[in-house]
N, C-alpha and C positions, 0 to 999 in steps of 0.2 A: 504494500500500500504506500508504505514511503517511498519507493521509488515511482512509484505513478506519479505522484504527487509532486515529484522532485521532475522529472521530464514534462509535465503538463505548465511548472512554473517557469522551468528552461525554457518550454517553448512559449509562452505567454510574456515573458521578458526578452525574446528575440522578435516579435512580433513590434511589442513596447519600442523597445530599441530604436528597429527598422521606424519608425513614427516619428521619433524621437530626430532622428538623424533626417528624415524629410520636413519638420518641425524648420529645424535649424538651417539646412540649405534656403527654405525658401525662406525664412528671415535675412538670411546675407541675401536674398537676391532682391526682397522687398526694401532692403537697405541699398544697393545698387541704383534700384530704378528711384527711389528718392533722390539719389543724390544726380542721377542722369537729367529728371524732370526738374531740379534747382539748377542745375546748369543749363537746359532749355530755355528757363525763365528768366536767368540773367541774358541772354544771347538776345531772346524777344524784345526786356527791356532796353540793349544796347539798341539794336535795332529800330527800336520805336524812339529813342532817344537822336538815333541819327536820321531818321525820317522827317523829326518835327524840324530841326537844324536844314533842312535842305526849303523848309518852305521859310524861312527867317534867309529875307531879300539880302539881308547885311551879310550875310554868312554865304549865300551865293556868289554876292561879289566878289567876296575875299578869296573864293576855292577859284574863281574865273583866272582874278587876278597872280593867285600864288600857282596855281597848279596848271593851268593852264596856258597864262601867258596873257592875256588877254588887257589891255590897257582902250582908255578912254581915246575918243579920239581930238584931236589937241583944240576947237570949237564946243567940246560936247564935256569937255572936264566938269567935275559939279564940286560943288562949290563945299569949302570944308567947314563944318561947323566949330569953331571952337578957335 
């Protein structure tokens, strides 16, 4: 009887186990895609961050002028404030 007893717990703690050990992979993996979807989220906010900058007129000039090349033409210069 104790050995029944003793292989019915053996198998019922490799059962456990096996749970156990699928418990814990999918926590690392739900800790993975956490941190994959917080890096998602910052990329979106940079992105929407450089969206709203492309419709700010002053900040298009400045990317014409520095990356571009693009200069006023020597009639149409505007006028500096300040």
């Amino acid at each position: 009887m104790l050995i029944i007893a003793l292989i019915i717990a053996g198998f019922l703690g490799w059962i456990y186990w096996k749970r156990f050990q699928n418990i814990f992979s999918l926590q690392a993996e739900i800790a993975q895609l956490k941190e994959e979807r917080d890096d998602i989220r910052q990329d979106i906010s940079e992105l929407l961050d450089k969206r709203n900058k492309r419709n700010d007129l002053d900040y298009v000039e400045k990317l014409a002028k520095e990356e571009l090349g693009f200069i006023y033409p020597p009639d149409e210069e505007p006028e500096e404030n300040g």
